[in-house]
PyMOL commands that place a pseudoatom at each C-alpha (Angstrom):
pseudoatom trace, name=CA, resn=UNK, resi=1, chain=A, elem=C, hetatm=0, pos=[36.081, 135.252, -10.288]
pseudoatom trace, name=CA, resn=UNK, resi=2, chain=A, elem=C, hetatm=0, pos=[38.117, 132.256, -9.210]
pseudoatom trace, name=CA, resn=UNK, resi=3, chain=A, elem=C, hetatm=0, pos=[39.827, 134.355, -5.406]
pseudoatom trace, name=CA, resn=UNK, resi=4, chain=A, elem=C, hetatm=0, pos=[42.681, 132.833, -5.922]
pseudoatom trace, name=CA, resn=UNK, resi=5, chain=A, elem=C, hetatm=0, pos=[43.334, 134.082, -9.013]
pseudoatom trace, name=CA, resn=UNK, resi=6, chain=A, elem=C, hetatm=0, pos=[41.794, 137.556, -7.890]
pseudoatom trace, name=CA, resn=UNK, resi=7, chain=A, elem=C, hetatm=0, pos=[44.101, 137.534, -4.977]
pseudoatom trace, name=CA, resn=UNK, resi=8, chain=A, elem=C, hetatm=0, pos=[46.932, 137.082, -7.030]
pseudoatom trace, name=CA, resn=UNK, resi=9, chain=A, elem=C, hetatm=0, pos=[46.057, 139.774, -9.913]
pseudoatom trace, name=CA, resn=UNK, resi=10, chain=A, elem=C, hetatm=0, pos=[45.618, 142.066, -7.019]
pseudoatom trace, name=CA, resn=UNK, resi=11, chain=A, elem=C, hetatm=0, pos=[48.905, 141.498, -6.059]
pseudoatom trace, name=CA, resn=UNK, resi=12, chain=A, elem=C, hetatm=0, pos=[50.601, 142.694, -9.329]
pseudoatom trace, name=CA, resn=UNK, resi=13, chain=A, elem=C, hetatm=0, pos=[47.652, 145.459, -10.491]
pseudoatom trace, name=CA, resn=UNK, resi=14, chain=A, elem=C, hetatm=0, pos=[48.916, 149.171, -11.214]
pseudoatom trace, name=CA, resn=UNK, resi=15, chain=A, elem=C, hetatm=0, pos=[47.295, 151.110, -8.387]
pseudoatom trace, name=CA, resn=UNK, resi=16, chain=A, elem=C, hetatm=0, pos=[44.980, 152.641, -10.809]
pseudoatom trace, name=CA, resn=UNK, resi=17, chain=A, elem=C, hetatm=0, pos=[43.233, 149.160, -11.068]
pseudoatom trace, name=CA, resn=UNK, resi=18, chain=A, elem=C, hetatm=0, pos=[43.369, 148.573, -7.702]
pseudoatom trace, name=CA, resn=UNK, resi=19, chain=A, elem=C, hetatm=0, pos=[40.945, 152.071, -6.790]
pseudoatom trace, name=CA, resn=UNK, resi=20, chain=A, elem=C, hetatm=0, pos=[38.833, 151.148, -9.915]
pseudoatom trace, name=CA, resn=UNK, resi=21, chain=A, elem=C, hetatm=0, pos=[38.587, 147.449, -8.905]
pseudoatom trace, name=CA, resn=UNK, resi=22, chain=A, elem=C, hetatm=0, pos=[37.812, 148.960, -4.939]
pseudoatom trace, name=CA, resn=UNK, resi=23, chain=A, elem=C, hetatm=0, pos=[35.025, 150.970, -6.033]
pseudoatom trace, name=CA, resn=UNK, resi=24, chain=A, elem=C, hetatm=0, pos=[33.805, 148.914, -7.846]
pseudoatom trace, name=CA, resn=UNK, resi=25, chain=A, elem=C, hetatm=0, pos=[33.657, 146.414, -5.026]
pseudoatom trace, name=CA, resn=UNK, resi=26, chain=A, elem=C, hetatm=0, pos=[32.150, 149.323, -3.182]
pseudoatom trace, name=CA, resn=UNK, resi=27, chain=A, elem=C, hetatm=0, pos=[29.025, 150.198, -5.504]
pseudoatom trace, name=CA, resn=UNK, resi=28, chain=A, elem=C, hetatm=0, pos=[28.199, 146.953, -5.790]
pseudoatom trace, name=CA, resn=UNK, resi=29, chain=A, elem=C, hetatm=0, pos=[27.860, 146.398, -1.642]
pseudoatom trace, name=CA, resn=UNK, resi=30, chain=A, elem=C, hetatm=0, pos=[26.145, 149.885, -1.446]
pseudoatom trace, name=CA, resn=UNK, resi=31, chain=A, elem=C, hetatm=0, pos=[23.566, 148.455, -4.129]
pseudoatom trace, name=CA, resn=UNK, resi=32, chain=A, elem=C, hetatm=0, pos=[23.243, 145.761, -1.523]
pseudoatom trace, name=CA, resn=UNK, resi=33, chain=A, elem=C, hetatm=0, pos=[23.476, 148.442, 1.441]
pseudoatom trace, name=CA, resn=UNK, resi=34, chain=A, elem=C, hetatm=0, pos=[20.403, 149.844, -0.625]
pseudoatom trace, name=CA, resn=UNK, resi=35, chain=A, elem=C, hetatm=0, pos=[18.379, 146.935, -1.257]
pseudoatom trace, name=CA, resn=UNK, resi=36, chain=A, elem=C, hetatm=0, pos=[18.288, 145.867, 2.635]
pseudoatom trace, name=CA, resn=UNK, resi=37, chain=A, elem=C, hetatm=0, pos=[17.312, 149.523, 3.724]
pseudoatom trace, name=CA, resn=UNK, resi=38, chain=A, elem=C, hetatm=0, pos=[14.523, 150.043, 1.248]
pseudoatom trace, name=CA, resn=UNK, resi=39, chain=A, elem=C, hetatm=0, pos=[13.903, 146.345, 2.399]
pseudoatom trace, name=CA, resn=UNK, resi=40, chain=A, elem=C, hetatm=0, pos=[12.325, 147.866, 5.734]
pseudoatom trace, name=CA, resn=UNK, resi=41, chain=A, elem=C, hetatm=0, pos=[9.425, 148.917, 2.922]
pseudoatom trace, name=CA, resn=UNK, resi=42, chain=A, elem=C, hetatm=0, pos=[8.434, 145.022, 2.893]
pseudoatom trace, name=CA, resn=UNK, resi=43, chain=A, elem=C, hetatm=0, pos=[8.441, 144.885, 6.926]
pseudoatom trace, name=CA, resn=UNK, resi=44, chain=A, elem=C, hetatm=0, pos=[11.968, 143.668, 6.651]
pseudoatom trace, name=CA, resn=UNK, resi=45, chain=A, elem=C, hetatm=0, pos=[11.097, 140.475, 5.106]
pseudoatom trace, name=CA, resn=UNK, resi=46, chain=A, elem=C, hetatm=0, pos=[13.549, 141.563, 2.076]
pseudoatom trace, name=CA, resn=UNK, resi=47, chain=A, elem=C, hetatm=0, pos=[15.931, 142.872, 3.999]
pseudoatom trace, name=CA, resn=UNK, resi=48, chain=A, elem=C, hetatm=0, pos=[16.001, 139.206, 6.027]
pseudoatom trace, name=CA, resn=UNK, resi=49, chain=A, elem=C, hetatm=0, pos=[16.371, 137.560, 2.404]
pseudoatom trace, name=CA, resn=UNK, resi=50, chain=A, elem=C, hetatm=0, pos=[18.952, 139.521, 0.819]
pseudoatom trace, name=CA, resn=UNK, resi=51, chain=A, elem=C, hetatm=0, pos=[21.029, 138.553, 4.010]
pseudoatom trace, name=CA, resn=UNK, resi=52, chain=A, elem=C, hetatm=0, pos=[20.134, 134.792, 4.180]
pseudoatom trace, name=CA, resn=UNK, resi=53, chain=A, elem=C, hetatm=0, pos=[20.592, 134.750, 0.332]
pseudoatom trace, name=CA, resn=UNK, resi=54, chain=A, elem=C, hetatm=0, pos=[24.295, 136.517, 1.091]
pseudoatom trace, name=CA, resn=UNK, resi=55, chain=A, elem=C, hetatm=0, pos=[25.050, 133.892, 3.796]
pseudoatom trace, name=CA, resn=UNK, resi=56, chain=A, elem=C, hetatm=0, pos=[23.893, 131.211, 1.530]
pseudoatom trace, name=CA, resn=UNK, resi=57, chain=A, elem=C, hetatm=0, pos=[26.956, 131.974, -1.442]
pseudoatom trace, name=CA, resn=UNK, resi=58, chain=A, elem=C, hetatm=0, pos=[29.504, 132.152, 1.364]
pseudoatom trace, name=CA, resn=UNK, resi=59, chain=A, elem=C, hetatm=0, pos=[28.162, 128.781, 2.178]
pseudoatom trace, name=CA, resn=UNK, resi=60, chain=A, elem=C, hetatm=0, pos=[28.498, 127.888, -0.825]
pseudoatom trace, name=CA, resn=UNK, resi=61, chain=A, elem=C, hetatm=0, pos=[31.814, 129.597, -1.157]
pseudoatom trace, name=CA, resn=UNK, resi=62, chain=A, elem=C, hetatm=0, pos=[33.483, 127.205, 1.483]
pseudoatom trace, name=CA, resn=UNK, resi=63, chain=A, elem=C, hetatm=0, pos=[31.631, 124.362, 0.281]
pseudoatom trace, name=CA, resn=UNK, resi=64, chain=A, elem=C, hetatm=0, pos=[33.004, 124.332, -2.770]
pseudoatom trace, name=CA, resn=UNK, resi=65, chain=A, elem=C, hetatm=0, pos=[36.800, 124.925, -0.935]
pseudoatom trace, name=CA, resn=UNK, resi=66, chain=A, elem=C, hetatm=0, pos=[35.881, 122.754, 1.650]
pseudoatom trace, name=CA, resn=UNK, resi=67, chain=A, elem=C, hetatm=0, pos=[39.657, 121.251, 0.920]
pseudoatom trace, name=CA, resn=UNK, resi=68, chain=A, elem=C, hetatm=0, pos=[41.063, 124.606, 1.932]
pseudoatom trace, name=CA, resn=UNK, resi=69, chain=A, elem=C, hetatm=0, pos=[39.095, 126.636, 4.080]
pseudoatom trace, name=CA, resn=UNK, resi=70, chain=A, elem=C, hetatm=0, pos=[41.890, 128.364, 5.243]
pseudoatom trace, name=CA, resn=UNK, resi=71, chain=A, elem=C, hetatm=0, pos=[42.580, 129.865, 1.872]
pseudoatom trace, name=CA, resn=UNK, resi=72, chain=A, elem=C, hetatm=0, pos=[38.699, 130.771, 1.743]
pseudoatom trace, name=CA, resn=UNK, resi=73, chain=A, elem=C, hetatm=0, pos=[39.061, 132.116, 5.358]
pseudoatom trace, name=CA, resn=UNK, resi=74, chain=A, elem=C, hetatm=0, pos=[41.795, 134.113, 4.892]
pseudoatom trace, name=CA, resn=UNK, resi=75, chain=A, elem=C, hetatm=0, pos=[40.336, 135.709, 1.914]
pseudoatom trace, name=CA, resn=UNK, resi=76, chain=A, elem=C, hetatm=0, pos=[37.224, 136.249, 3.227]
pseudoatom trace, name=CA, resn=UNK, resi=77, chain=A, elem=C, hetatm=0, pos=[37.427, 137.294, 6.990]
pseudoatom trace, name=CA, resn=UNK, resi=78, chain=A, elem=C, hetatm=0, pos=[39.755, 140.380, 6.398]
pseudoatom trace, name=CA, resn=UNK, resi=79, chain=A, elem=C, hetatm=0, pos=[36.867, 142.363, 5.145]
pseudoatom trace, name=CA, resn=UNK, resi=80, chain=A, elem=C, hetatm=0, pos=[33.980, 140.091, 5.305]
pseudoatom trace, name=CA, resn=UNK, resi=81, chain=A, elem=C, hetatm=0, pos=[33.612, 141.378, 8.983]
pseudoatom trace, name=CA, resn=UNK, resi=82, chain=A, elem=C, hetatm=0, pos=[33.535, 144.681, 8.230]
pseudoatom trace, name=CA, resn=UNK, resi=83, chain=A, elem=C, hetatm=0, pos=[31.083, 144.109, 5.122]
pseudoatom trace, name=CA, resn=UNK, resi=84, chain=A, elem=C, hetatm=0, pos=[28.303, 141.821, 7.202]
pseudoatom trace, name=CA, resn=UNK, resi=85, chain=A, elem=C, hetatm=0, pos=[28.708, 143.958, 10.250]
pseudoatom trace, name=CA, resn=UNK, resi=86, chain=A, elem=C, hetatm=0, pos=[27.550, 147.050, 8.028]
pseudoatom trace, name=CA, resn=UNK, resi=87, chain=A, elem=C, hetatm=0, pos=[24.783, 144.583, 6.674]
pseudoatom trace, name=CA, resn=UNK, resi=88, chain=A, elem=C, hetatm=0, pos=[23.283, 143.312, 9.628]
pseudoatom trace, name=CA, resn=UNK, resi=89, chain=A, elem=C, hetatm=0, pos=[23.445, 146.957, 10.870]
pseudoatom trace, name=CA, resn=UNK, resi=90, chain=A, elem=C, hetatm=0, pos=[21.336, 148.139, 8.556]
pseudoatom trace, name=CA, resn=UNK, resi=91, chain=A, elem=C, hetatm=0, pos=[18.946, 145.101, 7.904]
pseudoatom trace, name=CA, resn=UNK, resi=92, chain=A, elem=C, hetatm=0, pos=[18.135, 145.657, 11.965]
pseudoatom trace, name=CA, resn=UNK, resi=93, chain=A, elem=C, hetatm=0, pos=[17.512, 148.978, 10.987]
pseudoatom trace, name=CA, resn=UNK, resi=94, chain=A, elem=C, hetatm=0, pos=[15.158, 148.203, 8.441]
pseudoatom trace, name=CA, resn=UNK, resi=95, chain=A, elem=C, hetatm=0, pos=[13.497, 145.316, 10.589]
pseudoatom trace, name=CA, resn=UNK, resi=96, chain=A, elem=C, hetatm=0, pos=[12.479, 147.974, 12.667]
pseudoatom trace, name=CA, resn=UNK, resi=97, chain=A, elem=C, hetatm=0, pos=[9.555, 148.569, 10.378]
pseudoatom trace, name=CA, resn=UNK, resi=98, chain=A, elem=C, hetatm=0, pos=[7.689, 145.564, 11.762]
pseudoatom trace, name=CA, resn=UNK, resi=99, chain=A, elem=C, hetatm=0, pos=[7.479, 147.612, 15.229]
pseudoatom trace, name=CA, resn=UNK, resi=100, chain=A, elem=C, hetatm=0, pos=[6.441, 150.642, 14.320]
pseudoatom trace, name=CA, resn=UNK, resi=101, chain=A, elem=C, hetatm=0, pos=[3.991, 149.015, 12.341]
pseudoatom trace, name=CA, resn=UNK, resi=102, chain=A, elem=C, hetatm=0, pos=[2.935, 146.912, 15.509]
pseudoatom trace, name=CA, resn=UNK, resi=103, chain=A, elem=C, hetatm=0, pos=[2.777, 150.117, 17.811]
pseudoatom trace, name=CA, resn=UNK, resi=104, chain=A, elem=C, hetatm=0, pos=[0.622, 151.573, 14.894]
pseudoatom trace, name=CA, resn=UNK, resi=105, chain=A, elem=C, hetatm=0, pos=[-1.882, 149.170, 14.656]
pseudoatom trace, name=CA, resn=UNK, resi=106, chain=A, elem=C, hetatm=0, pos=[-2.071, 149.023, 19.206]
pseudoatom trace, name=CA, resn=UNK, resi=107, chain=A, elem=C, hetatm=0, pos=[-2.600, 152.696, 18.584]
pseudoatom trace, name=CA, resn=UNK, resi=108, chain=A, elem=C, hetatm=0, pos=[0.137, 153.548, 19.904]
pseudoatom trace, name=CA, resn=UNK, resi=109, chain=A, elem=C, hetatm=0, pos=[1.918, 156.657, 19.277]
pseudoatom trace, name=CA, resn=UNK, resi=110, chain=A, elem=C, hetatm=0, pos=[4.733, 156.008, 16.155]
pseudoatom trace, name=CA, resn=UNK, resi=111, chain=A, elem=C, hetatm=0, pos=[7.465, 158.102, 15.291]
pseudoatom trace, name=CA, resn=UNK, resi=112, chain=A, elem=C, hetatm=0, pos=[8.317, 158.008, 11.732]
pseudoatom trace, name=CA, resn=UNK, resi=113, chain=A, elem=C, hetatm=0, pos=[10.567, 160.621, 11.342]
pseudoatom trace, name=CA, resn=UNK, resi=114, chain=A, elem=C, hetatm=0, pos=[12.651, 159.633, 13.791]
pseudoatom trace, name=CA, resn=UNK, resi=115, chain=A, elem=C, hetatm=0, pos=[12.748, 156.174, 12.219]
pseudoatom trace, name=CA, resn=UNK, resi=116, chain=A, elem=C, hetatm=0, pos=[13.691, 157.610, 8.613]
pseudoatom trace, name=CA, resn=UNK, resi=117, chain=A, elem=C, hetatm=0, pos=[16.835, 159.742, 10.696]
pseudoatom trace, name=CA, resn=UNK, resi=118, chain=A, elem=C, hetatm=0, pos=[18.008, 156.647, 12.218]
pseudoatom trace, name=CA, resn=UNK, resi=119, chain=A, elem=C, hetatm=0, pos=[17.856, 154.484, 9.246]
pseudoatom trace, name=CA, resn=UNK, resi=120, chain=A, elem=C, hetatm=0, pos=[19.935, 157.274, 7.302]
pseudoatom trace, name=CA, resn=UNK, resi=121, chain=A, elem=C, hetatm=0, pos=[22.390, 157.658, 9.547]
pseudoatom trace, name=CA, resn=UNK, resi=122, chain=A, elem=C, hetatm=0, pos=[22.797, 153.927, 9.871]
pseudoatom trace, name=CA, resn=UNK, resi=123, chain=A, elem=C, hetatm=0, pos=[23.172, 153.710, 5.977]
pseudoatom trace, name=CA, resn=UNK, resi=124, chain=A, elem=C, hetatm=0, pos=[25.450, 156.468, 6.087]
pseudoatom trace, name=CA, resn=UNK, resi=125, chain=A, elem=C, hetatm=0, pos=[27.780, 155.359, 8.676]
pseudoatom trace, name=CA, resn=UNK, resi=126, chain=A, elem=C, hetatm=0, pos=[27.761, 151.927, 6.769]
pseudoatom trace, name=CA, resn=UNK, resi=127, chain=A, elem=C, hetatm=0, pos=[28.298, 152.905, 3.707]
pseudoatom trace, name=CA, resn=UNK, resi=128, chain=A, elem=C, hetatm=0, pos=[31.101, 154.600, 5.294]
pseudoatom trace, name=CA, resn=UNK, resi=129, chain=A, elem=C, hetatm=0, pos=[32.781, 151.208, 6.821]
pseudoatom trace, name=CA, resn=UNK, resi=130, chain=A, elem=C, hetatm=0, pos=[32.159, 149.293, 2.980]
pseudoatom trace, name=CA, resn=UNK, resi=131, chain=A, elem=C, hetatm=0, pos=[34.636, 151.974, 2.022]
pseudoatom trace, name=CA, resn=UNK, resi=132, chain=A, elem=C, hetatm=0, pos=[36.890, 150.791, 4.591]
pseudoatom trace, name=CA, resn=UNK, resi=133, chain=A, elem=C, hetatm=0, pos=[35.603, 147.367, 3.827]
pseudoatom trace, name=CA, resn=UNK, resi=134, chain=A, elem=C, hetatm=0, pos=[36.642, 147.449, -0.108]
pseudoatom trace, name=CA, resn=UNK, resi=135, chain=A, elem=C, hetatm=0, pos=[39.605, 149.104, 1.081]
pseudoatom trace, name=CA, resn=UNK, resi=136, chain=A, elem=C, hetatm=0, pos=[40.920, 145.919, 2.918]
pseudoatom trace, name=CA, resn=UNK, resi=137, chain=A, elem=C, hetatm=0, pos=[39.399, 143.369, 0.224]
pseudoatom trace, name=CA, resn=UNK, resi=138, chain=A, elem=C, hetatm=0, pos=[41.568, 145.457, -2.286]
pseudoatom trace, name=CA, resn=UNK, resi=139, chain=A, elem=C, hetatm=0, pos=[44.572, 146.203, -0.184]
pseudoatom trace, name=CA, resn=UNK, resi=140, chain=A, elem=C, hetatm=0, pos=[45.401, 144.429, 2.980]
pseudoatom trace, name=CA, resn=UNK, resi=141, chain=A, elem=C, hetatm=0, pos=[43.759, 140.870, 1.807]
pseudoatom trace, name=CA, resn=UNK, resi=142, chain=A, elem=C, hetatm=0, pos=[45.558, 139.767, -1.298]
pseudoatom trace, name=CA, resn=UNK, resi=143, chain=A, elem=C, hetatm=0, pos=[48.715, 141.007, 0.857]
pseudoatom trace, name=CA, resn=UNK, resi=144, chain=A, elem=C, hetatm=0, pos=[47.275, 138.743, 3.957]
pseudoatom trace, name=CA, resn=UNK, resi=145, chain=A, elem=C, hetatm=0, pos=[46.354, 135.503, 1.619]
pseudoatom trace, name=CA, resn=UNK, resi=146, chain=A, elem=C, hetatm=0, pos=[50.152, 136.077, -0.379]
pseudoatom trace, name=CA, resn=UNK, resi=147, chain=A, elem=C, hetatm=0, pos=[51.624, 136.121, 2.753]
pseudoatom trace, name=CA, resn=UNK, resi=148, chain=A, elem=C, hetatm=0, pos=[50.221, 132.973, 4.405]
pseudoatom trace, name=CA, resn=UNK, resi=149, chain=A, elem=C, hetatm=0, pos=[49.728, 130.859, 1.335]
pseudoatom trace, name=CA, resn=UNK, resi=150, chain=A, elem=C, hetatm=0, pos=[53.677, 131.932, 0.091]
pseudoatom trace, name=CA, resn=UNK, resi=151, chain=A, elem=C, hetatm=0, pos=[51.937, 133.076, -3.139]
pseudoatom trace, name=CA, resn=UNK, resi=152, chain=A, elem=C, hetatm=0, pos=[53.446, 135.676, -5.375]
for i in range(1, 152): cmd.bond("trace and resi %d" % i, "trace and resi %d" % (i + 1))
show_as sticks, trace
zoom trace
């Protein structure tokens, strides 16, 4: 959808729409959450693409608003930080893969328990800051875009 025209439908939802429209928001970047962890599976190689393909529609995002990036930033930043920061958490996570597989093959000794505990606690405590995250794209953002762009 158009963010402009989400940002300003956000504005005037009934909260009801707002909590479906945030977790909504929410299982869709937990699906994502999920594919980059069970990316470690590939040796991280998935986990690298779903990121690159991620920063390639933002591109594409303020490409196509290259007139206002401002707009774009402002509706973007608020709880796109919070969103790639849980991302990249968890895709270095799941990169991790690549070194036990390393240590394995030097016959070295490899702990893969302890990597399974760290990658689900990682993927817990993200999925716990894309709550926050659709939290602010839901309820602090449209406010933040309204306020500088004088919408209503």
């Amino acid at each position: 959808m158009n963010e402009s025209l989400r940002v300003s439908s956000l504005n005037s939802e009934s909260p009801e729409v707002r909590r479906h429209e945030a977790v909504h928001i929410w299982s869709n970047n937990v699906r994502l959450l999920g594919i980059i962890v069970v990316g470690g599976g590939t040796l991280g190689v998935a986990s690298i693409l779903q990121l690159v393909f991620n920063a390639v529609k933002l591109g594409l995002l303020f490409g196509a608003n290259r007139d206002n990036l401002a707009f774009c930033a402002s509706a973007v930043v608020p709880h796109g930080v919070l969103e790639y920061a849980a991302f990249i958490a968890c895709a270095g996570r799941a990169t991790e893969s690549v070194f036990l597989l390393g240590n394995y093959l030097r016959g070295k000794s490899v702990n893969i328990t302890r990597y399974f505990v760290n990658i689900g606690v990682t993927a817990a405590a993200a999925a716990l800051v894309l709550v926050l995250a659709a939290y602010v794209e839901v309820y602090v953002t449209p406010g933040i875009v309204a306020r500088l762009f004088h919408l209503s």
